[in-house]
C-alpha positions in Angstrom: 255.4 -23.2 64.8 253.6 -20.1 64.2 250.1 -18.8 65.9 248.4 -17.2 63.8 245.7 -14.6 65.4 242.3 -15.1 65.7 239.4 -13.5 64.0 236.6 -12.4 66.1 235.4 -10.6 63.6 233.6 -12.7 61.5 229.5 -12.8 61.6 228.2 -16.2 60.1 226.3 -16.1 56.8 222.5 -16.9 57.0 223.0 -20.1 55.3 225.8 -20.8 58.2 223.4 -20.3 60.8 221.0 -22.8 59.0 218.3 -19.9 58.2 216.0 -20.9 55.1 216.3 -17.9 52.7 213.1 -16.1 53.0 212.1 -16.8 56.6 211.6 -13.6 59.2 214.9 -14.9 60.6 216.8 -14.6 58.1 215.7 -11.6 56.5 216.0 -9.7 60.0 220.0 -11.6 60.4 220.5 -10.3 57.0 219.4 -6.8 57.7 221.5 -6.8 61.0 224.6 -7.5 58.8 224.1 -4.2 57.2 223.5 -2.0 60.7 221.0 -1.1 63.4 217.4 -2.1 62.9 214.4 -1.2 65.0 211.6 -3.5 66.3 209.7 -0.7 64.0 211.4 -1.7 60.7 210.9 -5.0 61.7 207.4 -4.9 61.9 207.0 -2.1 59.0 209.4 -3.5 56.5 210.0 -7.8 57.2 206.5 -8.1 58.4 207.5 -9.7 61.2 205.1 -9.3 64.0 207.1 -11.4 66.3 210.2 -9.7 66.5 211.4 -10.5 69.8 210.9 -14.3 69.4 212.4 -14.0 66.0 215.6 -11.9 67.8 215.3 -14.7 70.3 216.0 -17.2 67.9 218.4 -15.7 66.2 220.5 -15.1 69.4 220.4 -18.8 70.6 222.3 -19.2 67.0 224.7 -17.0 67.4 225.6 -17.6 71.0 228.3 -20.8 69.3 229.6 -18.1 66.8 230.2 -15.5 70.1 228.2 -13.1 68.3 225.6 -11.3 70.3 222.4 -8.4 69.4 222.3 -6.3 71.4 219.1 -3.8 72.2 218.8 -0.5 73.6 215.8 0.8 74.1 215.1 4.3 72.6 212.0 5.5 73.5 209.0 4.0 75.1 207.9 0.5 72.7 211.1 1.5 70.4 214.3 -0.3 70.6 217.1 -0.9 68.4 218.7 -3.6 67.7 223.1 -4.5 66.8 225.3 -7.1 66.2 227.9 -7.3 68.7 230.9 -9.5 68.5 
């Protein structure tokens, strides 16, 4: 028998996650599969004006898939946010 390696690699697709195309939560996962976003661009560019809750969210469905966002603050009321896993 042969064990093949595991990929921890792999980031869910929107539609994986159950995220209705169009929502904030979707469009702010989708952004994060291309790189680093700010609560700024958030705000500015989604519209989202509840970005935390909407990060919030979108960490409680990633937690099964052992993929995580991580923030780091990067100036006062600026933080920037990662997929990590």
């Amino acid at each position: 028998m042969t064990q093949t390696a595991l990929d921890f690699s792999h980031k869910p697709t929107p539609a994986e996650l159950g995220l209705k195309p169009g929502n904030h939560a979707n469009l702010i996962y989708s952004r994060l599969l291309e790189g680093e976003l700010t609560n700024a661009e958030i705000v500015r560019g989604i519209g989202c004006f509840n970005s935390t809750g909407r990060v919030s969210d979108l960490r409680a469905k990633l937690k099964p898939y052992l993929v995580e966002i991580e923030a780091r603050q990067v100036k006062k009321g600026l933080f920037s946010y990662r997929l990590r896993g």
